[in-house]
C-alpha positions as CSV (number, residue, x, y, z in Angstrom):
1,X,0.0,0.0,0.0
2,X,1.7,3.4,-1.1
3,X,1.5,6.0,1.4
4,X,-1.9,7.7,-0.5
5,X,-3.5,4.8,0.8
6,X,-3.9,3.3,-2.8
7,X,-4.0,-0.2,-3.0
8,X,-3.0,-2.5,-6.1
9,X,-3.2,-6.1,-4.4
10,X,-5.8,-7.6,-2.0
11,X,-4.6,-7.7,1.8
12,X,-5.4,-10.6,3.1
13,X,-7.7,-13.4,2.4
14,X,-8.1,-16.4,0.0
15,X,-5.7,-16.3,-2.9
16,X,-9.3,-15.4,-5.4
17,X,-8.5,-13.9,-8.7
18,X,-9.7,-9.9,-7.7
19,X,-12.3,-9.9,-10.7
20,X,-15.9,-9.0,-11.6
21,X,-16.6,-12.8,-13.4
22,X,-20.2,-13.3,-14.5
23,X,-20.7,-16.8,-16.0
24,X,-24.4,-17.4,-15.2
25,X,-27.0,-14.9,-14.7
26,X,-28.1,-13.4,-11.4
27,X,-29.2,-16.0,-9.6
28,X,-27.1,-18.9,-11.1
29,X,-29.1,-22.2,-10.9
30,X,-27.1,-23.2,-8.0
31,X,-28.1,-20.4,-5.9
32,X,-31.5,-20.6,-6.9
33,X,-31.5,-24.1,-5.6
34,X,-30.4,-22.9,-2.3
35,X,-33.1,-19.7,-2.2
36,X,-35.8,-22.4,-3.0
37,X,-34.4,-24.4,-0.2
38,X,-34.4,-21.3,2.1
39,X,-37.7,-20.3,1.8
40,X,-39.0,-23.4,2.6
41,X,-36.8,-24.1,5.8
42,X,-36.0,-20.4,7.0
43,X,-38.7,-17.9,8.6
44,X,-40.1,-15.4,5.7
45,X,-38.7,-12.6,8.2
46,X,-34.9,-13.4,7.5
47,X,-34.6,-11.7,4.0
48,X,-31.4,-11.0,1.6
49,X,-30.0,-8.4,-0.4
50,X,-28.1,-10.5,-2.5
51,X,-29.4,-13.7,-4.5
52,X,-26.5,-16.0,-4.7
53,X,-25.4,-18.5,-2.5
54,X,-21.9,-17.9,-1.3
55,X,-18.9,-20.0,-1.5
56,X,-15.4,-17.9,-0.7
57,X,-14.8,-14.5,0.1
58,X,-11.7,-12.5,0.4
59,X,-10.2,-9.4,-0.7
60,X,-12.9,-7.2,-2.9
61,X,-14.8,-10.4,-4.0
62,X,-17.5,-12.3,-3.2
63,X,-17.6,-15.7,-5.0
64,X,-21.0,-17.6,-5.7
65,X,-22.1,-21.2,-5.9
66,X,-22.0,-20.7,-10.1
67,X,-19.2,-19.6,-10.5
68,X,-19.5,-16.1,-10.5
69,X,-17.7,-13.4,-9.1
70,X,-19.4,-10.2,-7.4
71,X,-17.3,-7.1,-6.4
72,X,-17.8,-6.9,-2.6
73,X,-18.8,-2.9,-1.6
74,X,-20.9,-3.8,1.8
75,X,-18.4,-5.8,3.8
76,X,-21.0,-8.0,5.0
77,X,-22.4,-4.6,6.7
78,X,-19.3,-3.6,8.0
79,X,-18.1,-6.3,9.5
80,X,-15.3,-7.7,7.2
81,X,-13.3,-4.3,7.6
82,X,-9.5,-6.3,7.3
83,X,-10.5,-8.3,4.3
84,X,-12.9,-12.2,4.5
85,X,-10.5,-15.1,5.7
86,X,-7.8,-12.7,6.6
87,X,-5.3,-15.4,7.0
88,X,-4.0,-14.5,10.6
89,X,-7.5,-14.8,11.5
90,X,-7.6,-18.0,9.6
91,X,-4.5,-19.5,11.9
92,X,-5.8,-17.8,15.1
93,X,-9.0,-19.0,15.1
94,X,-8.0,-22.5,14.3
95,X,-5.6,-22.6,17.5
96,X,-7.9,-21.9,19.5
97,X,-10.3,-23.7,18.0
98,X,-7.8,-26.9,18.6
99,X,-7.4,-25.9,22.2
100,X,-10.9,-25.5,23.1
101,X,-14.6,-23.7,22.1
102,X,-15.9,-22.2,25.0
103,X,-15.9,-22.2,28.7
104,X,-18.3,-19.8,29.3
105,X,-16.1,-16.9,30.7
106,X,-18.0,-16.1,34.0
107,X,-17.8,-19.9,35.0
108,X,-14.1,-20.4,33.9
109,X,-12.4,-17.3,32.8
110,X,-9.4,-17.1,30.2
111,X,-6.6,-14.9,29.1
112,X,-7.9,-13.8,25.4
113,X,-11.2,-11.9,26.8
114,X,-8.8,-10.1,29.0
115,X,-6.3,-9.4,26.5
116,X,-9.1,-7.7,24.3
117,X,-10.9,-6.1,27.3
118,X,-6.9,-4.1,27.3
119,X,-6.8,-3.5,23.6
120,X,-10.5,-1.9,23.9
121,X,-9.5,-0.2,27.3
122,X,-6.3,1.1,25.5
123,X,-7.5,2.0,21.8
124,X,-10.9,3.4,22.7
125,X,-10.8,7.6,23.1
126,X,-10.3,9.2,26.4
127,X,-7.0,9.2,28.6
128,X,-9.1,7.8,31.8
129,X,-9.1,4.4,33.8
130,X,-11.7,2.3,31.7
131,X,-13.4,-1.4,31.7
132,X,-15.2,-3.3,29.1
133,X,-17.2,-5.6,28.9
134,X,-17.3,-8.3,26.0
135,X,-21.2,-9.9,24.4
136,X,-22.1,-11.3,21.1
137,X,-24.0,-8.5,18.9
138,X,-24.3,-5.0,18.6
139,X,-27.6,-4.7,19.8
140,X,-26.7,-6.6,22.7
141,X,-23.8,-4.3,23.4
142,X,-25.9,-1.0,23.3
143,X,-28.5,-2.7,25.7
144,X,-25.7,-3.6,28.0
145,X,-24.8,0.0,27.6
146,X,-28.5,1.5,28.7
147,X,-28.1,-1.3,31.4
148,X,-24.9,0.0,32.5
149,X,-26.0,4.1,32.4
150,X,-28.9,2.9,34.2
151,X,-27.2,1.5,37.1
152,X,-24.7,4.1,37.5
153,X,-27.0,7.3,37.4
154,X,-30.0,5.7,39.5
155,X,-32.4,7.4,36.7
156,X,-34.4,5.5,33.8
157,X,-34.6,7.4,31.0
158,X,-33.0,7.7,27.5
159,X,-32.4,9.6,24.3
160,X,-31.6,8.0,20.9
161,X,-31.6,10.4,17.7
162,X,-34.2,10.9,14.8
163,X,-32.6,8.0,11.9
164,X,-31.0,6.0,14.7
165,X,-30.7,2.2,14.6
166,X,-29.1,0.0,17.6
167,X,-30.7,-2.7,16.9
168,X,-33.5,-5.7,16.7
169,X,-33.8,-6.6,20.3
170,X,-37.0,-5.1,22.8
171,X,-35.0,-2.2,23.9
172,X,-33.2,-1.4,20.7
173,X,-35.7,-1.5,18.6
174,X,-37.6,0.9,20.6
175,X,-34.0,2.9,20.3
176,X,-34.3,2.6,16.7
177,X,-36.3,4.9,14.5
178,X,-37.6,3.4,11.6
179,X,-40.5,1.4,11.7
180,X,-40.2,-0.5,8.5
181,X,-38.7,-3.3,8.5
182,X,-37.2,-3.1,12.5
183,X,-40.2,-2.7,14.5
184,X,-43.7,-3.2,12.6
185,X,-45.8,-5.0,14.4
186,X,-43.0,-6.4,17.1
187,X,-44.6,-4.0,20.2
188,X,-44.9,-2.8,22.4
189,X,-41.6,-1.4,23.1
190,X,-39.4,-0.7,26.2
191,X,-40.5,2.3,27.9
192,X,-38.9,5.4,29.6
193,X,-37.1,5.7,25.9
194,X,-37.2,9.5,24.1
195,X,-36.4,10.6,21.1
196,X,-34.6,13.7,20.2
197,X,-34.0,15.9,16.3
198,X,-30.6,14.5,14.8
199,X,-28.5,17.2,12.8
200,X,-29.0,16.1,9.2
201,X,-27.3,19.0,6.9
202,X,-29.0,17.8,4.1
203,X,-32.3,17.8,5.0
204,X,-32.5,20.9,7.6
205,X,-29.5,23.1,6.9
206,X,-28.9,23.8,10.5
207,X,-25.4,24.8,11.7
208,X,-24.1,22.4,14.4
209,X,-24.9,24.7,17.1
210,X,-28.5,25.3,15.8
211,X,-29.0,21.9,15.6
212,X,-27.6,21.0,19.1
213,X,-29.7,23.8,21.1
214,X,-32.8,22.2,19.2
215,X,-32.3,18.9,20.3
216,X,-31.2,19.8,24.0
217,X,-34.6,22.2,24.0
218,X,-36.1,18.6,23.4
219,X,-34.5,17.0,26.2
220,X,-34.5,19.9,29.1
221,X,-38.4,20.7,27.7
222,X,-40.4,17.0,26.4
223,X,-38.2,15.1,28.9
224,X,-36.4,16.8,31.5
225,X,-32.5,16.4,32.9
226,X,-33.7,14.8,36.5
227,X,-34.3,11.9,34.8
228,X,-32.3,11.2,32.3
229,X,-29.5,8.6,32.5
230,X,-28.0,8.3,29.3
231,X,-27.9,9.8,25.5
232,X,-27.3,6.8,22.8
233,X,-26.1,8.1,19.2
234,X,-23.8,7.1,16.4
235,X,-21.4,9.4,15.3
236,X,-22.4,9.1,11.8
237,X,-25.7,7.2,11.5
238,X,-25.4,4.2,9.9
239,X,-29.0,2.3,8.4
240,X,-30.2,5.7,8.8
241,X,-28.7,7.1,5.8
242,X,-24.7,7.7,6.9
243,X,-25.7,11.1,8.0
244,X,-22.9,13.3,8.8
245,X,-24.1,15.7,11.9
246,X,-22.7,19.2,11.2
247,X,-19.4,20.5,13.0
248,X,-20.5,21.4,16.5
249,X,-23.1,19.2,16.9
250,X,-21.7,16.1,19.1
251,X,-19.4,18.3,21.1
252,X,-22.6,20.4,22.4
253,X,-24.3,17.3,23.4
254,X,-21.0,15.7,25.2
255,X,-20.6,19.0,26.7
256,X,-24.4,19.6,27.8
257,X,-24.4,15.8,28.9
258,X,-21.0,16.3,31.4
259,X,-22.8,19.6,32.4
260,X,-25.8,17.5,33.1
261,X,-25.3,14.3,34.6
262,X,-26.0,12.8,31.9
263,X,-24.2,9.2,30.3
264,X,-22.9,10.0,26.5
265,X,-23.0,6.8,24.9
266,X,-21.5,6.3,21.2
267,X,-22.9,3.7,19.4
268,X,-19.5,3.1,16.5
269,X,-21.0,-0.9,15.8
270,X,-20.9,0.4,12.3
271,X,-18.5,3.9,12.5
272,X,-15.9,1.8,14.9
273,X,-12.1,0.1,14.0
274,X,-11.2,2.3,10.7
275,X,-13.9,2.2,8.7
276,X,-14.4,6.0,9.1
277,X,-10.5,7.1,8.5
278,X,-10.0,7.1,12.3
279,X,-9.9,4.1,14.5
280,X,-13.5,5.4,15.9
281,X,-15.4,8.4,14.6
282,X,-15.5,9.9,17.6
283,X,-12.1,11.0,17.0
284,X,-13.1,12.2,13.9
285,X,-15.5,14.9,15.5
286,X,-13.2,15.8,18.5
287,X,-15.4,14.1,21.1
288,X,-14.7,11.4,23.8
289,X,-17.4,9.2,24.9
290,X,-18.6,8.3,28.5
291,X,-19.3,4.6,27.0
292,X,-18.6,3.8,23.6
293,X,-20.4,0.4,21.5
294,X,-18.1,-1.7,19.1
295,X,-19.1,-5.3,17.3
296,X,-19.2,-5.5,13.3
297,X,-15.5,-5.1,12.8
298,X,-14.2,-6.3,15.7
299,X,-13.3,-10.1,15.4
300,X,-13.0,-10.0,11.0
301,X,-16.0,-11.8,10.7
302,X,-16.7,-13.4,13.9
303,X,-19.6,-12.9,16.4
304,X,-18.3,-10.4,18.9
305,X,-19.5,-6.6,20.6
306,X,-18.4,-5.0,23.7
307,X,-19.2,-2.0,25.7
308,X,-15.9,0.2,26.5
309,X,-16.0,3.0,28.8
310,X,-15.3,5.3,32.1
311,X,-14.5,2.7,34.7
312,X,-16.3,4.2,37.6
313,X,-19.1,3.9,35.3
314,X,-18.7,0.2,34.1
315,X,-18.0,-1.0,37.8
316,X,-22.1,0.3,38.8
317,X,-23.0,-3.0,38.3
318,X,-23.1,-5.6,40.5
319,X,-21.3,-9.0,40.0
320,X,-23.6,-11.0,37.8
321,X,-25.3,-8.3,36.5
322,X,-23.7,-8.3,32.8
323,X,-22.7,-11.0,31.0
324,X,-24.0,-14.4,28.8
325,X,-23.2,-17.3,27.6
326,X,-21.4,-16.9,24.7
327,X,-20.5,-13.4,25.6
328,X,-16.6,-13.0,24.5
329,X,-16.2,-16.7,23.1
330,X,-12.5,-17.4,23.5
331,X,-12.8,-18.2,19.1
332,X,-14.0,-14.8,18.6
333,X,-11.7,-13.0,20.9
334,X,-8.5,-14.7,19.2
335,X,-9.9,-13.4,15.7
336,X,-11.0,-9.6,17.5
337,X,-7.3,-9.6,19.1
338,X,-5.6,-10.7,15.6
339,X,-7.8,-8.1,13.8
340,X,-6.8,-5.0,16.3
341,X,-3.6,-5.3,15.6
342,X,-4.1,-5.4,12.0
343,X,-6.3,-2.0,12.2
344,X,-3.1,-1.0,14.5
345,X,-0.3,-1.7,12.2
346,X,-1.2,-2.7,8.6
347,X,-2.5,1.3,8.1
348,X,-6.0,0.2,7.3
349,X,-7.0,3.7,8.4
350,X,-5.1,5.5,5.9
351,X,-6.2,2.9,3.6
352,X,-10.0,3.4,4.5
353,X,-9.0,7.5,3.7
354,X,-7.9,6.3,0.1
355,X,-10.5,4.3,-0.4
356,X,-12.7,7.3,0.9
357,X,-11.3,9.6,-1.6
358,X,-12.2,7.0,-4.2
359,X,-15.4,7.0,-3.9
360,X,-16.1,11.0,-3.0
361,X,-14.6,12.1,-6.5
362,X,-16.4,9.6,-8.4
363,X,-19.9,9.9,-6.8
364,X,-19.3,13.7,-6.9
365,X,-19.3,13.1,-10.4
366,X,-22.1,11.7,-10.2
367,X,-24.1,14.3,-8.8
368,X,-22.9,17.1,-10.8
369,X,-23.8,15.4,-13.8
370,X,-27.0,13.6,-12.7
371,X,-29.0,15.9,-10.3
372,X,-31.0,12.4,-8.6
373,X,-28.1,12.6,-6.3
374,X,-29.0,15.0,-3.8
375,X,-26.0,14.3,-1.6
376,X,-22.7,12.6,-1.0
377,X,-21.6,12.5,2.6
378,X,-19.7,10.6,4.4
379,X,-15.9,9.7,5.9
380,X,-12.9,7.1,5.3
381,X,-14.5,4.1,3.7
382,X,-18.2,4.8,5.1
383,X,-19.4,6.9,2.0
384,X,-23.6,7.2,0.7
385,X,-25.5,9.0,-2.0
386,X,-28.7,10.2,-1.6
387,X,-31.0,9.8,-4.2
388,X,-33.9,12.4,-4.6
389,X,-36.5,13.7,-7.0
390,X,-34.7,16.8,-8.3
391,X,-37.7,19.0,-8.9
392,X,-39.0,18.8,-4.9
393,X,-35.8,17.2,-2.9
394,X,-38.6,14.3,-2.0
395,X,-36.5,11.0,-1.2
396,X,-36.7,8.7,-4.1
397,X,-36.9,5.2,-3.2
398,X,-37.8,3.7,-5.9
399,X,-35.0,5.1,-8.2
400,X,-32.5,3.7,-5.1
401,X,-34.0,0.4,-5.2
402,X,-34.1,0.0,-8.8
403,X,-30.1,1.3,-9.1
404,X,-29.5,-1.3,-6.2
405,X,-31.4,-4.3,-7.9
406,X,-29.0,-3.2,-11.2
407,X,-25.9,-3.3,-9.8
408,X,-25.9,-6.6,-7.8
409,X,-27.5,-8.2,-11.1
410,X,-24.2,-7.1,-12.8
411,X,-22.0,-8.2,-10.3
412,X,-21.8,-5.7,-7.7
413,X,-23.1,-5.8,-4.2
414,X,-24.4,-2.7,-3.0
415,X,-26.4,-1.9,0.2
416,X,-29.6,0.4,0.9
417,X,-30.3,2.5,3.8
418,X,-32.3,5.3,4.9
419,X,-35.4,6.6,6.7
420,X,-36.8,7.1,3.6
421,X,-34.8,4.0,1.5
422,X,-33.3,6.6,-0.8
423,X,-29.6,6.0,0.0
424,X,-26.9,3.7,-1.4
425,X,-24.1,3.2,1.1
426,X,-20.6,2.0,-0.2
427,X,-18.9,-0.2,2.8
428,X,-16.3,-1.8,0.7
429,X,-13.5,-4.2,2.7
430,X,-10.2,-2.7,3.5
431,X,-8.9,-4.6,1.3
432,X,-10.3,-4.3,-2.1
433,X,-7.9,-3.2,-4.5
434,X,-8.1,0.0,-6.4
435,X,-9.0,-1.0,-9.6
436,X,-11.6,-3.2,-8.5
437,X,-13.2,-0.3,-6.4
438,X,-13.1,1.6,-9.9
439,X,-14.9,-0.7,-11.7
440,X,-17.6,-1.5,-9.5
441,X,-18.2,2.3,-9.2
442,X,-18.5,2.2,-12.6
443,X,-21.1,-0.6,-13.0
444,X,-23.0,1.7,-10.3
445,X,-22.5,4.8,-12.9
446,X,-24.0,2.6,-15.4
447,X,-26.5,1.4,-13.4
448,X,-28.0,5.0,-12.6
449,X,-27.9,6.1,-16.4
450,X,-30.0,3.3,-17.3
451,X,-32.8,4.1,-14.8
């Protein structure tokens, strides 16, 4: 990797030719076997973006059951930031997979859930004492983290942000915003949860400040400071359409929040280990977390979250109070450690920066030749466009859905988000190589001048 962050050759992975190969059409026959096979043994409510039924994975690819090979740009949703089958991975996770499975830490602990409890204690932002705490998703890790704010502050309620997602579970969904498809008909919802105006350039053109005093009217006025034990936001929103809040914006609420008595925690499951240019966003926007929420890219592929913060704050609860079963599986915490020190020292987040730069020329492009782009916002390798109608700025799903559908049917794998489903967001692996990243933007080009 030159020191621009470019990037000719996968990083890691399995040793797969770094093409765009279609040899059947999308689905092949073979993956439509298994999506027959699928909807008759798998509940209607666990969908799929792409058709195919995957067979290898590694560096920008993502190889099918037919044969063919699709450019990777979603990561799995963020999650395989160093590159599918890294091969340290690989070799960690099969030592420890030869030594044993699980214990279940709380009965009989082991050294690698401590070991990554330091790294997150160490790499996390703040120059304070912290603890952490290890679990198996993200939503479980911001649940922990309401727990947690809960405990320590003796008060019950919390703010999450217009957009927000944090999860699937009672209290997260009732965290998240959207209805469709998170929360529709799945009430009702844990209480004593509030919901404040996010700072979304795009949409209200509010400076950071402006859109900070708005949202903590909301909080002193609808909901009041006495009893409020914790904000919950992501730094830059993730299934809620990669908003960017304006300059300003977190650093009033941290500060109001410290002024306050009030828990700041940052939900970076999808902003967290690179992917945004820094190792966490929050460094991106100057601000330091009371508790911060990791899991997606923490383990390169495997099943692992954890809660990270001030450790007068993680110690509130009692002994027995957090945990779970397979909370910080000794297989997943030899892949997380493996993976933080790739983030540390392979310069994955210069190389998210490059990759970053990539994609902000060409989909600027874009949307100064093709006005259904309202927007391109974004950081390091966590870039989206908006699509819109251009005559009334209305969100344009079905011109997002349609351009989505396109792509994946010509090889690329692209993911929507949004409120409204009018965003395409572009999570591409760490480790795709330049020219692959280029072409698949291209079939994307293609795909929007068709429609």
């Amino acid at each position: 990797m030159s020191a621009t962050g470019t990037l000719t050759t996968p990083l890691g992975g399995p040793s797969l030719p770094q093409e765009r190969r279609l040899v059947t059409s999308i689905p092949g026959p073979r993956s439509r076997a298994l999506l027959e096979r699928k909807a008759a043994a798998v509940a209607a409510g666990v969908g799929h973006t792409a058709p195919i039924e995957a067979v290898a994975a590694g560096g920008g690819v993502v190889v099918d059951a037919d044969g063919n090979s699709l450019i990777d740009l979603g990561s799995g949703i963020a999650v395989t930031t160093i590159g599918n089958a890294h091969p340290k991975i690989v070799e960690a996770v099969q030592a420890q997979v030869a030594q044993f499975t699980h214990t279940c830490f709380m009965i009989s602990p082991y050294e690698s859930y401590v070991a990554v409890a330091e790294a997150l204690n160490r790499i996390t932002p703040g120059e304070f004492a912290k603890k952490s705490a290890l679990f198996n998703s993200g939503a479980e890790a911001v649940e922990n983290a309401v727990k947690i704010a809960r405990k320590f502050t003796g008060k019950q309620a919390v703010v999450a942000f217009d957009h927000g997602y944090h999860g699937r579970t009672n209290l997260t969904m009732a965290l998240t915003a959207k209805a469709m498809p998170y929360k529709s008909g799945f009430g009702p919802f844990a209480s004593e949860i509030y919901r404040a105006p996010l700072s979304y350039p795009f949409r209200d053109g509010l400076s950071g400040a402006d859109a900070a005093a708005r949202a903590i009217a909301v909080m002193e006025k609808q909901i009041g400071v006495d009893g409020l034990a914790a904000v919950v936001i992501e730094p830059i929103q993730g299934e809620g359409g990669f908003i960017v809040p304006a300059d300003g914006f977190l650093n009033a609420l941290v500060d109001w929040c410290r002024a306050n008595g009030v828990v700041f925690i940052a939900d970076e499951i999808q902003t967290g280990f690179a992917r945004t240019g820094a190792m966490f966003a929050s460094e991106v926007f100057g601000i330091v977390p009371d508790l911060i929420t990791t899991a997606k890219g923490i383990a390169g592929g495997l099943p692992l979250a954890a809660v990270t913060g001030r450790a007068e704050i993680m110690d509130a609860s009692h002994a027995g109070g957090l945990g779970g079963t397979y909370g910080g599986n000794p297989v997943a915490c030899a892949a997380a450690l493996v993976a933080i020190e790739a983030f540390e020292e392979e310069g994955l987040a210069q190389r998210a920066t490059g990759i970053g730069d990539i994609l902000t020329r060409r989909l600027t492009a874009l949307k100064a030749a093709d006005p259904r782009i309202g927007d391109v916002r974004g950081r390091g390798a966590m870039i989206a466009a908006e699509f819109v109608d251009p005559a009334t700025g209305a969100p344009d799903a079905a011109l997002t859905s349609a351009v989505a559908k396109s792509c994946i049917a010509d090889g690329v794998i692209v993911l929507t988000c949004g409120t409204y489903g009018n965003v395409i967001r572009f999570l591409p692996p760490l480790s795709i190589p330049d020219d692959l990243l280029e072409e698949g933007l291209d079939v994307v080009a293609a795909a929007l001048a068709a429609h």
